[in-house]
C-alpha positions in Angstrom: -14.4 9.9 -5.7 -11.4 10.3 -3.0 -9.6 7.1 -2.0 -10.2 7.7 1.5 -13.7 8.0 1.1 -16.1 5.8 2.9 -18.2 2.8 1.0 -20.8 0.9 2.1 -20.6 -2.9 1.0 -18.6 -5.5 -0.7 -19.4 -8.2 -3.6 -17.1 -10.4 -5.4 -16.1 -10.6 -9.4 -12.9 -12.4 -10.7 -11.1 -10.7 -13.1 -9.5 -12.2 -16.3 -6.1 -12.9 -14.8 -7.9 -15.6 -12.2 -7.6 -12.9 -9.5 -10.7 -12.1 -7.0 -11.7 -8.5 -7.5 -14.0 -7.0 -4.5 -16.0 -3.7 -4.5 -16.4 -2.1 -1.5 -18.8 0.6 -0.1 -18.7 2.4 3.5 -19.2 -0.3 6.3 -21.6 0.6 8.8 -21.0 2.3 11.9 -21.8 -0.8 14.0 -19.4 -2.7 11.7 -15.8 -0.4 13.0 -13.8 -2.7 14.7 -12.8 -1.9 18.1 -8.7 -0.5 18.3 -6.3 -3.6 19.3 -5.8 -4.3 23.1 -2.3 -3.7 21.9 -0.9 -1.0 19.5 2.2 -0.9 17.6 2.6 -4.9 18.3 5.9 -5.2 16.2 5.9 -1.6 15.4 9.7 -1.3 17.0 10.6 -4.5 14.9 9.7 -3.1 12.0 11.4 0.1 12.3 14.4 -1.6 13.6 14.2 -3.8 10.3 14.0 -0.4 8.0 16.9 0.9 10.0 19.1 -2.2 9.3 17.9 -2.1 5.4 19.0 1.5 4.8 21.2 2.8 7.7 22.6 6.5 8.5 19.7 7.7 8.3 17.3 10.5 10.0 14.2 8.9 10.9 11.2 10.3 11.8 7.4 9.7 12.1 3.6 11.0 12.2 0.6 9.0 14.0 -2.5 8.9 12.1 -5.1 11.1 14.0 -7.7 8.3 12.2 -7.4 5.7 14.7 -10.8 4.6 14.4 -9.4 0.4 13.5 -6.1 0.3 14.0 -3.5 3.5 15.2 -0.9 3.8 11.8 2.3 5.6 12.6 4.3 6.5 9.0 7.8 6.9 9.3 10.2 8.6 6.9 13.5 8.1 6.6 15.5 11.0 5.1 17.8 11.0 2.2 21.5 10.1 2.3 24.2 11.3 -0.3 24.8 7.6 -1.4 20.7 6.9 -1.1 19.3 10.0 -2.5 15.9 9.2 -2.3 12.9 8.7 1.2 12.0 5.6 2.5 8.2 5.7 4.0 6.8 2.5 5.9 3.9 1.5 7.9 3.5 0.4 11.5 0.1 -0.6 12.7 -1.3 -2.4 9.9 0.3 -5.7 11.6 -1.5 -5.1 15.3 -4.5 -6.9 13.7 -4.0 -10.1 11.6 -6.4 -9.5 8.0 -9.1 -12.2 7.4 -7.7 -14.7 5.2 -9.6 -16.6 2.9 -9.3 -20.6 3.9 -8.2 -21.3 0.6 -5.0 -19.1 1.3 -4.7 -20.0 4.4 -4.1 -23.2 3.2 -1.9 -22.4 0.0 0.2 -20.1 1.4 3.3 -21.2 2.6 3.9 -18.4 5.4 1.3 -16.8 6.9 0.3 -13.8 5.1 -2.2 -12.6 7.6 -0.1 -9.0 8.9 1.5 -7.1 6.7 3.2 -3.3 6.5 3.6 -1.2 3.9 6.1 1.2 2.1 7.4 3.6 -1.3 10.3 5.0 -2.1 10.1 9.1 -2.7 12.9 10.8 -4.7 15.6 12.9 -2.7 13.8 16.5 -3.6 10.3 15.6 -2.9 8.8 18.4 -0.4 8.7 16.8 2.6 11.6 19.0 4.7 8.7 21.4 5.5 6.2 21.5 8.5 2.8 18.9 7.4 1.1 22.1 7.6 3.2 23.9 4.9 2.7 20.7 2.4 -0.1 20.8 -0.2 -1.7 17.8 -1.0 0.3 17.2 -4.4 3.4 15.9 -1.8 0.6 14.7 1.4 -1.3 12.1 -1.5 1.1 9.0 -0.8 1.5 9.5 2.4 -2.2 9.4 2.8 -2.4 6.4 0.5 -0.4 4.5 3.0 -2.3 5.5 5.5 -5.7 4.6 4.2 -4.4 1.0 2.6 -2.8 0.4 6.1 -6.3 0.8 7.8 -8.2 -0.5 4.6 -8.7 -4.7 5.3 -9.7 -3.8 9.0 -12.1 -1.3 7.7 -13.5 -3.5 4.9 -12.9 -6.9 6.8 -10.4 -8.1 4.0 -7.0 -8.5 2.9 -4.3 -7.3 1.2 -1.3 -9.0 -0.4 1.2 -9.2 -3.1 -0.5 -8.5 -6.8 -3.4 -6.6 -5.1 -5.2 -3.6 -6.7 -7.1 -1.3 -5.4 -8.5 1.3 -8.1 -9.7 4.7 -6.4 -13.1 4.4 -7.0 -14.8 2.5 -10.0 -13.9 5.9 -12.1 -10.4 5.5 -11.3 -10.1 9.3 -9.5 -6.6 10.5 -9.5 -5.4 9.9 -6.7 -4.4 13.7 -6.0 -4.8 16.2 -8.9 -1.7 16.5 -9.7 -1.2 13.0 -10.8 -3.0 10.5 -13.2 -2.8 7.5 -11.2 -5.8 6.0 -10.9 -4.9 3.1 -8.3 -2.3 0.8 -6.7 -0.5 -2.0 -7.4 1.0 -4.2 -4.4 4.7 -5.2 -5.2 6.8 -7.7 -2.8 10.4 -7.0 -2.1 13.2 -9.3 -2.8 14.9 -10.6 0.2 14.4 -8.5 3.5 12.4 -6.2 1.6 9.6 -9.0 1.4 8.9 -9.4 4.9 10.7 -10.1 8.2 10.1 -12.6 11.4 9.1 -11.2 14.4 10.6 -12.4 17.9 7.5 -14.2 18.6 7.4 -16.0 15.0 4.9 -14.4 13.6 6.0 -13.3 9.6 5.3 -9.6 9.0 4.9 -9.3 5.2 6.1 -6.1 3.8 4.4 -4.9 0.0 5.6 -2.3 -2.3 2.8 0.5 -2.8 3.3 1.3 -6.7 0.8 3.6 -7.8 -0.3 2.8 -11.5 -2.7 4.4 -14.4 -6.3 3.2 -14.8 -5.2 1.3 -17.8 -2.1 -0.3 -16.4 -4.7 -1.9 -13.5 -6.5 -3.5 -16.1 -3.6 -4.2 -18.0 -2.7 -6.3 -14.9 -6.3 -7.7 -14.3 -6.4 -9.2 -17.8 -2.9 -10.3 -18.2 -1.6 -10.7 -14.7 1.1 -9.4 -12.0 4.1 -10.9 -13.8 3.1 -8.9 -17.2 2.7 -5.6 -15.4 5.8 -6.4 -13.7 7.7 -6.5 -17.0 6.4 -3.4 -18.5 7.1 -1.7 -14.9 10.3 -2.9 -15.3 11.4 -2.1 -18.7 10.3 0.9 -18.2 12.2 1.8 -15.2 9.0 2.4 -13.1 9.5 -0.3 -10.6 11.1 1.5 -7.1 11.4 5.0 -6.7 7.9 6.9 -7.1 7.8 9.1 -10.5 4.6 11.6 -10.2 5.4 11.9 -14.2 5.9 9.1 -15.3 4.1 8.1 -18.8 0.8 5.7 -18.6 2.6 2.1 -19.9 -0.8 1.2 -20.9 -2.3 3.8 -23.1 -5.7 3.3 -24.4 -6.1 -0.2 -23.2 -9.1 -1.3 -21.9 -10.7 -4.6 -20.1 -14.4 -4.7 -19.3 -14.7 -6.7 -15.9 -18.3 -8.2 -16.5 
């Protein structure tokens, strides 16, 4: 099963680390929400706050032709010799505020209801080519940005920091080349967390890390901050590494 395949409904578990853990099947026709009035809302704001975060760099971008809940434009900004490495953000996701639950609502202490996403690519990954050119084995996290982007508009849900969304309830790579199974939603220190709009409205920004099957669990069972740590350690948090070794190898949690 392919992340950006289509489910059908959605029923709630909680998982061992006190987290809510949702499965979701393709809505309904009748249940696709209509595009904003307004698209790319703080899409300029958000690119202007990339720019500032890593400057001197080319920038460009590629609208999703899936604009079926809200339009996502990713933008890529290129390597530099000091910052060898691609920047890759979101604009869209924020045109729609996500469906809280009123128990965050309440909780939280900024309003986590729009949010953008982003990964950091290493210097010599293919994408200097024409999208045409590009197999899927350098496309796959750009199209996981994309479908998370669209994914709580879809699904009438949210996402936010500690978040995972397994591809499937097999855990599919995510492409064939790699063994990530899912994602992991990391939040930035400092600017990198989020940024304030002109109009007040807090833009989170989350950190797409794609993880192994077991390292979701792992996180499930024990929670963000121990996944965190290993990540860490390990030198997996930041820059994506399609090779990386599973930090979790043969664990297993049955979610019941």
């Amino acid at each position: 099963m392919s992340l950006l395949d289509r489910w059908r409904s959605r029923r709630r578990e909680t998982a061992p680390d006190g987290t809510a853990v949702y499965r979701y099947a393709s809505p309904e026709e009748a249940d696709k929400l209509h595009l904003p009035d307004r698209a790319g809302v703080y899409a300029r704001e958000v690119q202007d706050h990339f720019l500032r975060l890593f400057p001197g760099r080319s920038h460009r971008c590629c609208r999703d032709l899936l604009a079926d809940y809200v339009q996502v434009t990713l933008h890529v900004l290129e390597p530099t010799r000091e910052q060898p490495f691609y920047v890759v953000f979101t604009t869209g996701m924020s045109d729609l505020p996500m469906p809280l639950p009123p128990q965050v609502v309440k909780a939280a202490k900024v309003d986590l209801s729009r949010a953008e996403l982003y990964l950091f690519l290493p210097g010599d990954w293919p994408l200097d080519r024409a999208g045409d050119d590009l197999p899927s084995s350098a496309l796959w996290p750009l199209a996981t940005l994309s479908f998370l982007a669209r994914f709580p508009h879809q699904y009438k849900t949210w996402l936010a920091y500690a978040h995972t969304v397994p591809n499937g309830e097999d855990y599919a790579p995510l492409d064939p080349s790699v063994g990530f199974g899912g994602v992991v939603l990391g939040w930035g220190d400092g600017p990198l967390g989020g940024l304030t709009a002109e109009d007040g409205q807090r833009v989170m920004l989350y950190e797409v890390i794609p993880c192994y099957k077991e390292e979701i669990e792992y996180k499930l069972k024990y929670g963000m901050d121990e996944l965190h740590r290993l990540l860490r350690e390990h030198g997996a948090l930041g820059m994506l590494d399609p090779k990386r070794p599973n930090l979790c190898p043969g664990f297993q949690e049955v979610l019941d």
